[in-house]
py3Dmol code that shows the C-alpha trace and the ligand (Angstrom):
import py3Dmol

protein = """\
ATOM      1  CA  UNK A   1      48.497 -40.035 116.171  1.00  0.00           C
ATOM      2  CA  UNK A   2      49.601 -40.461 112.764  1.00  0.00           C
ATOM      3  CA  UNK A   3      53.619 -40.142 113.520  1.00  0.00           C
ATOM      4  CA  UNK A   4      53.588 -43.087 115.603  1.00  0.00           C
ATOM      5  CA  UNK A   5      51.559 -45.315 112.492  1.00  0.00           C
ATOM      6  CA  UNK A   6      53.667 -44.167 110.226  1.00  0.00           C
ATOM      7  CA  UNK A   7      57.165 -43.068 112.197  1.00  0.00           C
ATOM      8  CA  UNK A   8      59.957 -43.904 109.727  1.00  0.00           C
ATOM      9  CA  UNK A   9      58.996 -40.919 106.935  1.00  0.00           C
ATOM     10  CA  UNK A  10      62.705 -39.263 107.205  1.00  0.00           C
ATOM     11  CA  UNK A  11      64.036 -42.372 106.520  1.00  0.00           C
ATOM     12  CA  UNK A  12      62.703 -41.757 102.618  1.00  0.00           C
ATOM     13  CA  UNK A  13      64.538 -38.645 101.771  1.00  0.00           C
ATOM     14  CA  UNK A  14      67.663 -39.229  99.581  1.00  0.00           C
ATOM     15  CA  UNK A  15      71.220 -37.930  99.929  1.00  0.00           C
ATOM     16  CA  UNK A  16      71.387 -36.459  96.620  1.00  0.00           C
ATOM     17  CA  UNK A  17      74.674 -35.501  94.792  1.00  0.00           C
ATOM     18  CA  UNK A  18      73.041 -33.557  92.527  1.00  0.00           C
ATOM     19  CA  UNK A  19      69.493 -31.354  92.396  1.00  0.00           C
ATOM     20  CA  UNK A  20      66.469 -32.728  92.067  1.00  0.00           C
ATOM     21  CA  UNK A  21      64.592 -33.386  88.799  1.00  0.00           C
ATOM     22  CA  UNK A  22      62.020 -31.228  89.743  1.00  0.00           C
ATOM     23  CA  UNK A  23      63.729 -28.132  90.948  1.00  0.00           C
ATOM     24  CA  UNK A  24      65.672 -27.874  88.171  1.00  0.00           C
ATOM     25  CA  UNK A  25      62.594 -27.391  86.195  1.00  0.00           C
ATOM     26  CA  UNK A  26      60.793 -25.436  87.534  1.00  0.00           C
ATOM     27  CA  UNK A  27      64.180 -23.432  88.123  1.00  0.00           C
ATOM     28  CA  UNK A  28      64.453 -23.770  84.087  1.00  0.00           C
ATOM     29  CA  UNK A  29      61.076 -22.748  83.364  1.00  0.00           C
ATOM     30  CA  UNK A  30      61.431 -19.733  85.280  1.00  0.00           C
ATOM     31  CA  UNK A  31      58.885 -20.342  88.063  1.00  0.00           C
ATOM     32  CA  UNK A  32      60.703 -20.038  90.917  1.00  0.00           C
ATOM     33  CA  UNK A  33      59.650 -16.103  92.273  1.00  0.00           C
ATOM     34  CA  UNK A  34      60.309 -14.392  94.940  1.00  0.00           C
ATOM     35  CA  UNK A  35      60.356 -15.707  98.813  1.00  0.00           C
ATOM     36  CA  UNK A  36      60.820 -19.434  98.501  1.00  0.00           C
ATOM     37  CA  UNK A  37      60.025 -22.450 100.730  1.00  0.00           C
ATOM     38  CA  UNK A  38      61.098 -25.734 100.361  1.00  0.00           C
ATOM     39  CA  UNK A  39      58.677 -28.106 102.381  1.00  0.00           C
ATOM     40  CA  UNK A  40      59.532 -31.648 103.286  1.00  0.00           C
ATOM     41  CA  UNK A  41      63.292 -30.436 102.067  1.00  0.00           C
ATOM     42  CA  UNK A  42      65.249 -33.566 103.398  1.00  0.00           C
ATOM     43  CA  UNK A  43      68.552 -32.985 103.818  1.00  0.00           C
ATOM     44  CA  UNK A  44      68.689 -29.663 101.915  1.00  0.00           C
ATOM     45  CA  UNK A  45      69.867 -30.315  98.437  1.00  0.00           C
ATOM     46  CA  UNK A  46      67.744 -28.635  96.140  1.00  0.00           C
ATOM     47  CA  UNK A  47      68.347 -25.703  98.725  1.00  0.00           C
ATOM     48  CA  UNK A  48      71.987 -25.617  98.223  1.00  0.00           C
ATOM     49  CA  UNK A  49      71.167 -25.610  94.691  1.00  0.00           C
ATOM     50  CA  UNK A  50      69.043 -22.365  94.732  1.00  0.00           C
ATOM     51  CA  UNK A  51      71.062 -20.732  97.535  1.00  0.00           C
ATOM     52  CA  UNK A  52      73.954 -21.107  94.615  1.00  0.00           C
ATOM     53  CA  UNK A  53      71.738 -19.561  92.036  1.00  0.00           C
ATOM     54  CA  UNK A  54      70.807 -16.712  94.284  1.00  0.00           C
ATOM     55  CA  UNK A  55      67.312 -17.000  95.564  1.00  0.00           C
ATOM     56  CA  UNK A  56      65.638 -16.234  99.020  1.00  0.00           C
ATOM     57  CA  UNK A  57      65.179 -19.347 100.189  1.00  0.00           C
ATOM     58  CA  UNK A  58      64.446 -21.581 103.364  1.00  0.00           C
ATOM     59  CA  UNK A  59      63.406 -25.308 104.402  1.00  0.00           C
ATOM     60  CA  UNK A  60      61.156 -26.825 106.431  1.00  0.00           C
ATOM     61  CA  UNK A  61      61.631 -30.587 107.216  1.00  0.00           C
ATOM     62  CA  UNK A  62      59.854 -31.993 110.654  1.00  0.00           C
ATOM     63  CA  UNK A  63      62.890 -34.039 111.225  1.00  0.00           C
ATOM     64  CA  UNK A  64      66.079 -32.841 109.263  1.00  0.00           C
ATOM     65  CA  UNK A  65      65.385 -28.782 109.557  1.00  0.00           C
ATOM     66  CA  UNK A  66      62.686 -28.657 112.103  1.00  0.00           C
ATOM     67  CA  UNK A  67      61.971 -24.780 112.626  1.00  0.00           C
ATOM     68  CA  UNK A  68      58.003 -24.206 111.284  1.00  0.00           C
ATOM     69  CA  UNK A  69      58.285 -21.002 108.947  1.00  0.00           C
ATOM     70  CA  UNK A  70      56.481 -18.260 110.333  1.00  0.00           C
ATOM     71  CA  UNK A  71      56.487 -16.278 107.233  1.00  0.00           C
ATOM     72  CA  UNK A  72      54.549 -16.640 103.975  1.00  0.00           C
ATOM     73  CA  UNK A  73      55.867 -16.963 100.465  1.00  0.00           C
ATOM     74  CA  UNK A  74      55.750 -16.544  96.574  1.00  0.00           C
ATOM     75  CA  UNK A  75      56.875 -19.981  95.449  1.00  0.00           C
ATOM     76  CA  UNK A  76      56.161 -23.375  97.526  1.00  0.00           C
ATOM     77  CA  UNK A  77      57.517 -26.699  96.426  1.00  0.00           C
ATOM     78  CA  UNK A  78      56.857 -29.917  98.089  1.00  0.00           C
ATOM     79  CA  UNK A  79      58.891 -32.451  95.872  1.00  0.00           C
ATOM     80  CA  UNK A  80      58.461 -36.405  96.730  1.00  0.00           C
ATOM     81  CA  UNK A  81      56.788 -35.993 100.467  1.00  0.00           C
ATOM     82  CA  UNK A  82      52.816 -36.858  99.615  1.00  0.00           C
ATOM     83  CA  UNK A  83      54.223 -40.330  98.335  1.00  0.00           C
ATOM     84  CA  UNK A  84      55.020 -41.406 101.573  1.00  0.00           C
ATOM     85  CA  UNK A  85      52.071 -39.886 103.838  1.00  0.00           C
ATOM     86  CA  UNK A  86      49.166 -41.542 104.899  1.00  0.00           C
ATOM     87  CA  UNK A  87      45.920 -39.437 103.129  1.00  0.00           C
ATOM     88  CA  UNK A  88      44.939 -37.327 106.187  1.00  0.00           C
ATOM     89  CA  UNK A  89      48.682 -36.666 106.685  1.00  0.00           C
ATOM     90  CA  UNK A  90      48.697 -36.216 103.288  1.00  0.00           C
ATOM     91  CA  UNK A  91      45.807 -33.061 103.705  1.00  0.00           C
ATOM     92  CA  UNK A  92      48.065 -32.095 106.555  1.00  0.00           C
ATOM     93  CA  UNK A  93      50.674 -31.267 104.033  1.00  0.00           C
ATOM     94  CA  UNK A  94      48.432 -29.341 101.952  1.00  0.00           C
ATOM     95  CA  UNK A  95      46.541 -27.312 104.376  1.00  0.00           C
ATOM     96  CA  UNK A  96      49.927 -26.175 105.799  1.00  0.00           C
ATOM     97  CA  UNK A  97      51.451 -25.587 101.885  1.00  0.00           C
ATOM     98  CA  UNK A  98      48.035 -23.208 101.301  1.00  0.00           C
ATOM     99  CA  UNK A  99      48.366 -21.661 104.359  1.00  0.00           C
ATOM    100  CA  UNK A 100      51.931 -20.391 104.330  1.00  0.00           C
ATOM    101  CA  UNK A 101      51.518 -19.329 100.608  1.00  0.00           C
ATOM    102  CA  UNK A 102      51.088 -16.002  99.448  1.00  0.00           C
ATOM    103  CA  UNK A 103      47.116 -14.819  98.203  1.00  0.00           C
ATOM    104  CA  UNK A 104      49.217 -14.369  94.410  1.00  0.00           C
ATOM    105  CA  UNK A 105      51.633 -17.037  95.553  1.00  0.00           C
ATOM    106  CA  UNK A 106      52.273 -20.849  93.597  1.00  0.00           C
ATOM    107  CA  UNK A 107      53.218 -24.160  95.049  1.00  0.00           C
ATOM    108  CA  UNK A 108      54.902 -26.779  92.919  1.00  0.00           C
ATOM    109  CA  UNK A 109      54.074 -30.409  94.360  1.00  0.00           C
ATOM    110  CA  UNK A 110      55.972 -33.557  92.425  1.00  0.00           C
ATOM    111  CA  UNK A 111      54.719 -37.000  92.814  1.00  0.00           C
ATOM    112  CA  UNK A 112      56.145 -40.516  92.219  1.00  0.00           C
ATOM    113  CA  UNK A 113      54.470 -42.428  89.268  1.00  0.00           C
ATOM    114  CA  UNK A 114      56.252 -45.372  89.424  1.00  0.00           C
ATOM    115  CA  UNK A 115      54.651 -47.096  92.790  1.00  0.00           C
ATOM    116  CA  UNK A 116      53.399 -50.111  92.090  1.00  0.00           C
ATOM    117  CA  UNK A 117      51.268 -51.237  94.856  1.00  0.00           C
ATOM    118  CA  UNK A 118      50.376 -48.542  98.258  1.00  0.00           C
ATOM    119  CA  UNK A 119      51.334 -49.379 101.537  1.00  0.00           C
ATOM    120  CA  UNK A 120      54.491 -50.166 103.824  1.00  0.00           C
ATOM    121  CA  UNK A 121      57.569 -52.178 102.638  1.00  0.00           C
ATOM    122  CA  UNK A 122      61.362 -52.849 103.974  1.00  0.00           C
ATOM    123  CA  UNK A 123      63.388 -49.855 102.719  1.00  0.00           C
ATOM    124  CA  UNK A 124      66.372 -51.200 100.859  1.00  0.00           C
ATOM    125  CA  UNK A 125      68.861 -49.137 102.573  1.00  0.00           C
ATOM    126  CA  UNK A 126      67.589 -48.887 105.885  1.00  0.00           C
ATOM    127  CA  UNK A 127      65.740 -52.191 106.359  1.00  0.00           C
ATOM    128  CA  UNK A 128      63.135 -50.513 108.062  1.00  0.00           C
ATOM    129  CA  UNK A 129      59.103 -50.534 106.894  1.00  0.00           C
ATOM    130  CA  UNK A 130      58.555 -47.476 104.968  1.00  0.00           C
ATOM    131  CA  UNK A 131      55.229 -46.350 103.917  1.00  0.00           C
ATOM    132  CA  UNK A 132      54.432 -45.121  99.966  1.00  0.00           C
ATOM    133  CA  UNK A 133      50.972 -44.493  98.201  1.00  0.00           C
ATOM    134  CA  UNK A 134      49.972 -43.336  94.683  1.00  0.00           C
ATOM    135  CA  UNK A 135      48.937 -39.872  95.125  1.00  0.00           C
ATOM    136  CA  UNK A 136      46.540 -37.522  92.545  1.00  0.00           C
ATOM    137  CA  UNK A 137      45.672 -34.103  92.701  1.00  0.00           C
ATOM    138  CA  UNK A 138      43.164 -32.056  91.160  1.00  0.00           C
ATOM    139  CA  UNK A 139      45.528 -29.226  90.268  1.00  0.00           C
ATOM    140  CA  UNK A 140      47.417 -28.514  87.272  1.00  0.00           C
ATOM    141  CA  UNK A 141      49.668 -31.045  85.734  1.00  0.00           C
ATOM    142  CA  UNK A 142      52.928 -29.380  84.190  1.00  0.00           C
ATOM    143  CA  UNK A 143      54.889 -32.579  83.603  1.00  0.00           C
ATOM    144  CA  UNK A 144      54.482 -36.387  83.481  1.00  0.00           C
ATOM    145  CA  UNK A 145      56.069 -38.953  82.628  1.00  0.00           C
ATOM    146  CA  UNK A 146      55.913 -43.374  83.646  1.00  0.00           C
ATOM    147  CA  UNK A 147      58.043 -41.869  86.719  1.00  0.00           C
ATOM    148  CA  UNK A 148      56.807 -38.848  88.182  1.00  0.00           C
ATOM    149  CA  UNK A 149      54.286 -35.914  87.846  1.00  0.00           C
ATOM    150  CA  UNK A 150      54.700 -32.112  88.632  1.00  0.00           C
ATOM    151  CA  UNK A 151      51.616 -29.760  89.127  1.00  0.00           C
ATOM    152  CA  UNK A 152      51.096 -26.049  89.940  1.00  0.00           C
ATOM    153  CA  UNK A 153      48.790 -25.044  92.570  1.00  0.00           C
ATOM    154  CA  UNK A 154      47.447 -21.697  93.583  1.00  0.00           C
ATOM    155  CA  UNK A 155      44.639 -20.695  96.179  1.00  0.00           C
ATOM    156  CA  UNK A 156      40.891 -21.391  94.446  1.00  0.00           C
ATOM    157  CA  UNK A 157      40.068 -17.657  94.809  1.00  0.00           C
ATOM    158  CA  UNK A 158      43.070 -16.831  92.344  1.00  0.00           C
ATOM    159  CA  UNK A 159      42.150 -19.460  89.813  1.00  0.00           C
ATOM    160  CA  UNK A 160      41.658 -17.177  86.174  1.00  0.00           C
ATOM    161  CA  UNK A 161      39.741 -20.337  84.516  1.00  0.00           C
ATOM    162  CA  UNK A 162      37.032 -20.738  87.125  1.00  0.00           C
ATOM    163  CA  UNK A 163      33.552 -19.848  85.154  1.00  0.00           C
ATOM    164  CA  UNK A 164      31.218 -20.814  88.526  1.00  0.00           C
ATOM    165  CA  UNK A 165      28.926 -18.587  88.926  1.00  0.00           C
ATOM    166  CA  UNK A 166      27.880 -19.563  92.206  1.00  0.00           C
ATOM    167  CA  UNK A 167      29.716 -17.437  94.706  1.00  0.00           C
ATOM    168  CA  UNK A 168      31.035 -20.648  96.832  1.00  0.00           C
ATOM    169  CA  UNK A 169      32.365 -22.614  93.475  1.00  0.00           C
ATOM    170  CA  UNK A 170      34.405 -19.373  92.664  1.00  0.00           C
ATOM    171  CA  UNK A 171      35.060 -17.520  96.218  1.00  0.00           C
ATOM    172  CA  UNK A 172      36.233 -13.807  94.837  1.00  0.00           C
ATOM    173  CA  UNK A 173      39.813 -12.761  95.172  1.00  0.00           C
ATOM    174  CA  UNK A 174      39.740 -10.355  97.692  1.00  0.00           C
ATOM    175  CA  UNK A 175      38.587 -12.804 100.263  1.00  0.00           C
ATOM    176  CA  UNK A 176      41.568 -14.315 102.531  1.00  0.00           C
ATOM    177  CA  UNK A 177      42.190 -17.749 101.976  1.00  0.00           C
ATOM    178  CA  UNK A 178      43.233 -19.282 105.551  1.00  0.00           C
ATOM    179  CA  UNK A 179      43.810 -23.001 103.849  1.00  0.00           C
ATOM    180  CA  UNK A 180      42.582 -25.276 101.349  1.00  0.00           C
ATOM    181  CA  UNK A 181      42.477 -28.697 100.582  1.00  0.00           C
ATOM    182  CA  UNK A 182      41.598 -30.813  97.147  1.00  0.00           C
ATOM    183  CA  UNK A 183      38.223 -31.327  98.464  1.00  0.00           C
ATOM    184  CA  UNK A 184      37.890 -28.208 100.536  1.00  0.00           C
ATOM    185  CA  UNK A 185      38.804 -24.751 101.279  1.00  0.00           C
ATOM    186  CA  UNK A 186      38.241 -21.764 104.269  1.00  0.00           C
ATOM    187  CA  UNK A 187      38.086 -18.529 103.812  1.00  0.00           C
ATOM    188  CA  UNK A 188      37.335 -15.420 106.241  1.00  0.00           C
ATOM    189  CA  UNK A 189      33.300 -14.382 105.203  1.00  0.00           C
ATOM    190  CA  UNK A 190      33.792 -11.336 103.534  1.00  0.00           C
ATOM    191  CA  UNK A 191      30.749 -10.187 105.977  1.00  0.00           C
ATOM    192  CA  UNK A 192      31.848 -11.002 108.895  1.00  0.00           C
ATOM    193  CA  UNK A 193      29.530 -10.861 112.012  1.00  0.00           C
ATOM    194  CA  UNK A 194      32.763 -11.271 114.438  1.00  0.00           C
ATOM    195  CA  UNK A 195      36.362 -10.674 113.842  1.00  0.00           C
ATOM    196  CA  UNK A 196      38.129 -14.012 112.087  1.00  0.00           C
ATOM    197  CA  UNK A 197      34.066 -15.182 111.115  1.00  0.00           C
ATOM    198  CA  UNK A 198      35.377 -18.457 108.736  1.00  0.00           C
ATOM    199  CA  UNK A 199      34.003 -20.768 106.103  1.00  0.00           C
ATOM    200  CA  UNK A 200      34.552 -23.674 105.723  1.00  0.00           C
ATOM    201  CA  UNK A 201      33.384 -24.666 101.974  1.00  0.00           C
ATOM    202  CA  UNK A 202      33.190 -28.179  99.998  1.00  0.00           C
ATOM    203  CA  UNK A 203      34.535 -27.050  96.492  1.00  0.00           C
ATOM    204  CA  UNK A 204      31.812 -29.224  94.592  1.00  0.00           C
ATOM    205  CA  UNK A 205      28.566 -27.285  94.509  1.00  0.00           C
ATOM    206  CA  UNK A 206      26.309 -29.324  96.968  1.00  0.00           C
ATOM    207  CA  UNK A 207      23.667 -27.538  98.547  1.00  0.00           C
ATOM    208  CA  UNK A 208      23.047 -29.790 101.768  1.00  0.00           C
ATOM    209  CA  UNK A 209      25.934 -30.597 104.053  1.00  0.00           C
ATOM    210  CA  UNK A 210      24.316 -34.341 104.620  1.00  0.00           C
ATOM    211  CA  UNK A 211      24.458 -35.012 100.716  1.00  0.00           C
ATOM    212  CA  UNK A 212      28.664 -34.577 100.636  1.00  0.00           C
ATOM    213  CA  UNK A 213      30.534 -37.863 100.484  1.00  0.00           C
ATOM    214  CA  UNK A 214      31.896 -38.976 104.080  1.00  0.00           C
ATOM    215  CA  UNK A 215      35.103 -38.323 102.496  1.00  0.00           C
ATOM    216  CA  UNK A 216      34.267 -34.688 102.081  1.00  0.00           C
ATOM    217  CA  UNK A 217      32.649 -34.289 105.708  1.00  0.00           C
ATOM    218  CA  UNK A 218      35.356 -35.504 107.268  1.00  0.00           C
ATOM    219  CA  UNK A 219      37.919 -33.686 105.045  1.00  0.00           C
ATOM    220  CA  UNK A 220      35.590 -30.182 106.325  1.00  0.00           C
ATOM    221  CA  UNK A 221      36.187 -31.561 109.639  1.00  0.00           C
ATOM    222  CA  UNK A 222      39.835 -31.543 109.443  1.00  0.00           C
ATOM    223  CA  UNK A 223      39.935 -28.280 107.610  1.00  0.00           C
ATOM    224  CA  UNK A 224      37.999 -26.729 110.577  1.00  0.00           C
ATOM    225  CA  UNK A 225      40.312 -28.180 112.970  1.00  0.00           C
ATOM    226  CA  UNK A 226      42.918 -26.713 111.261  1.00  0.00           C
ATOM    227  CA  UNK A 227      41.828 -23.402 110.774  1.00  0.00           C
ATOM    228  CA  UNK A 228      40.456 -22.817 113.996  1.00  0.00           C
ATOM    229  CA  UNK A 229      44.589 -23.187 115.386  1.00  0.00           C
ATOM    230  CA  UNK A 230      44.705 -20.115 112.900  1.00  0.00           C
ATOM    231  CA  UNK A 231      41.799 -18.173 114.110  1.00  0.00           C
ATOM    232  CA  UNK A 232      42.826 -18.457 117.646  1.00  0.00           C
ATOM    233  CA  UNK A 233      46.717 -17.218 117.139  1.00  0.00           C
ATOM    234  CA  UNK A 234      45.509 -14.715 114.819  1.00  0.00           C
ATOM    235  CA  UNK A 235      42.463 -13.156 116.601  1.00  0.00           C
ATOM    236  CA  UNK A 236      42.167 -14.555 120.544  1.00  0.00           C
ATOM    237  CA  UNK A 237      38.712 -15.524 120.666  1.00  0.00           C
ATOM    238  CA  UNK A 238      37.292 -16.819 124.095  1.00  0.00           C
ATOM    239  CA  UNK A 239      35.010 -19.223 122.410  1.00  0.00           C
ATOM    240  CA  UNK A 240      33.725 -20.187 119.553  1.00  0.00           C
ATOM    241  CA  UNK A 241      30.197 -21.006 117.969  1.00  0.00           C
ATOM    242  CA  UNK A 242      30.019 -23.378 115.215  1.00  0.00           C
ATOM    243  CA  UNK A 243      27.235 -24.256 112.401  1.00  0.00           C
ATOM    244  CA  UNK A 244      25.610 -24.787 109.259  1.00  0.00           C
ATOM    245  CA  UNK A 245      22.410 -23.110 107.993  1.00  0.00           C
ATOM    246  CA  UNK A 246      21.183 -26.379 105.637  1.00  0.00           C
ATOM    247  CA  UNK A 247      17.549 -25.436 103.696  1.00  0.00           C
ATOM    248  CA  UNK A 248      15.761 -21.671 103.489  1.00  0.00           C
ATOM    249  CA  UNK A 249      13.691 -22.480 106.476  1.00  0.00           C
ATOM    250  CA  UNK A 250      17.101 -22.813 108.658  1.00  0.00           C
ATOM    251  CA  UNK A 251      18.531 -19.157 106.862  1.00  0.00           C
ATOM    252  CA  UNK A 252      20.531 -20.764 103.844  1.00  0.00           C
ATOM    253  CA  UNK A 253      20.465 -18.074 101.077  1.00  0.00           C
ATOM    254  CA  UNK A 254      23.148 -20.254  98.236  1.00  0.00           C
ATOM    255  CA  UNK A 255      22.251 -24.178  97.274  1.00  0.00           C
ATOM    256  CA  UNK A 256      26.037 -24.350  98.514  1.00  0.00           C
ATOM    257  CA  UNK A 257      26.845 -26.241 101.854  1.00  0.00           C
ATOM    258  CA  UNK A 258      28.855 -23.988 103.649  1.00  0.00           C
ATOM    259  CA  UNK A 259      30.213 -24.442 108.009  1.00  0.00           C
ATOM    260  CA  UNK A 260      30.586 -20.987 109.424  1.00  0.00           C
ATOM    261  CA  UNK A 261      33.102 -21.286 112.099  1.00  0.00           C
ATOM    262  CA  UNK A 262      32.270 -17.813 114.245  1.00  0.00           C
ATOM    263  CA  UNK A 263      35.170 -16.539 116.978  1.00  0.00           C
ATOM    264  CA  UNK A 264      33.162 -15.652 120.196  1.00  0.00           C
ATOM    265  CA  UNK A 265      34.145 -12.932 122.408  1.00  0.00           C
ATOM    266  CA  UNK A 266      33.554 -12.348 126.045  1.00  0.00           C
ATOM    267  CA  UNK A 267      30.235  -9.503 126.254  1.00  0.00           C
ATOM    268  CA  UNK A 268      30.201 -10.240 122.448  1.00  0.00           C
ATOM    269  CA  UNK A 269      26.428 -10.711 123.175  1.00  0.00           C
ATOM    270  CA  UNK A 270      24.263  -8.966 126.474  1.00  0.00           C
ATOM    271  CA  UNK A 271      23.625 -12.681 127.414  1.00  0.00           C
ATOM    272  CA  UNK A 272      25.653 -15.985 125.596  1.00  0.00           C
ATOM    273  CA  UNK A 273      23.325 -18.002 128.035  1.00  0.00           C
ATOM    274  CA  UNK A 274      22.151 -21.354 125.891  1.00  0.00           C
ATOM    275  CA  UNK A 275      24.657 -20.618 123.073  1.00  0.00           C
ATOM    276  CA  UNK A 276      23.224 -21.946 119.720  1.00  0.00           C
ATOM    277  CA  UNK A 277      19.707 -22.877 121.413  1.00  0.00           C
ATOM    278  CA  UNK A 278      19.020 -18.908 121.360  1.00  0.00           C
ATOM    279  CA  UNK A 279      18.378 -19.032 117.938  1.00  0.00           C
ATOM    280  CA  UNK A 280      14.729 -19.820 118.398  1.00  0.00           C
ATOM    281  CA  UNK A 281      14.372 -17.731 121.263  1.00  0.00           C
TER     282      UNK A 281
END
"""
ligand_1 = """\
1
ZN
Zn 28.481 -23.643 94.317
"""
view = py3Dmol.view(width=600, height=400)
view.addModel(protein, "pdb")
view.setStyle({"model": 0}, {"cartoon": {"style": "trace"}})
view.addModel(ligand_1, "xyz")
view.setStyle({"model": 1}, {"stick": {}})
view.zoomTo()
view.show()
């Protein structure tokens, strides 16, 4: 849907002579562990540069190195790719980034600073329209200037200056983070009343699903959408059964909206007839 709105991404990346500002410091900083990814990689640079300096590394790029990962890694960077994504593309990005890291794992994202006005223009070089937004996230900022901005991400659930004492504002470490977005995150319910039993949780402490902004509904939708691509490699459910309990009468036990997203299996139950109308039965 969105690739044909916005179709001429590729056409952004730069043929670089030398590394990018970004890689070389996070390379200089010593953050760079481990197996490495470099999403949204364009034509490979900063991957030449760390292949030189002896790390494990690979790219991803939909259009110049196409071949998904199907591993996970230590150290993720995504340098100069939100900037020219539309927003839910944009989550896209993030959900896969979360996803393919590691549960101790960091991703390094840089952003442009210096766009002046969001939307499409004629690229200089390719006279084509090119799309580029102003993009903030709610992660840690490591470097800024008028130009660009560098943060450090890592899943919620590993975060060591989270003082919530609500179980869903600071989901424990030993749960497994499937993905996780700024507004959002999913993780499998560490009691689980099916195999691959999901999450899906608004990180600001809201009690009633209705009371969320539309923006972080629909950002729960997408999330689900995602994750349920994950659920169904991972664990081969034959259905699934979808809900939220929303106020004690209805079974909610934290003031913390919360969509369970359960994998069904065939003779899970002696009789599935009437799905989620049983519950009254
Ligand atoms: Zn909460």
């Amino acid at each position: 849907m969105s690739d044909l709105q916005n179709p001429n991404t590729h056409l952004t990346a730069k043929e670089r002579s030398t590394p990018s500002l970004p890689v070389r410091m996070v390379h200089e900083r010593g953050l760079i562990l481990g197996k490495v990814l470099d999403f949204g990689c364009g034509f490979g640079k900063d991957l030449d540069f760390l292949h030189q300096k002896g790390f494990d590394v690979q790219g991803f790029d939909p259009h110049y190195f196409p071949q998904y990962p199907s591993d996970t890694f230590d150290t993720i960077l995504c340098f100069y790719v939100l900037n020219v994504l539309f927003p839910e593309e944009q989550n896209q990005v993030l959900m896969q980034i979360s996803s393919l890291l590691k549960p101790t794992g960091k991703a390094y994202f840089a952003v442009r600073r210096d766009i002046q006005k969001d939307g499409f223009r004629t690229h200089q070089v390719h006279g084509k329209p090119t799309y580029q937004c102003f993009v903030k996230l709610p992660y840690t900022s490591i470097f800024l200037n008028e130009n660009t901005e560098f943060y450090e991400y890592k899943h919620i659930n590993q975060a060591t200056d989270n003082q919530a004492k609500c179980p869903f504002c600071k989901p424990a470490s030993r749960l497994i983070l499937l993905a996780e977005t700024p507004l959002s995150y999913a993780v499998l319910d560490g009691y689980p009343v099916a195999k691959g039993h999901t999450l899906i949780v608004p990180k600001r402490h809201m009690a009633d699903y209705f009371e969320l902004t539309f923006e972080e509904q629909k950002d729960m939708v997408q999330l689900s959408v995602f994750v349920q691509k994950r659920i169904k490699a991972d664990f081969q459910p034959d259905g699934f059964t979808t809900g939220m309990n929303i106020g004690k009468s209805a079974g909610q036990k934290f003031p913390h909206a919360a969509l369970h997203l359960i994998p069904r299996y065939t003779g899970d139950c002696k009789n599935p007839s009437g799905g989620i109308r049983a519950i009254l039965k």
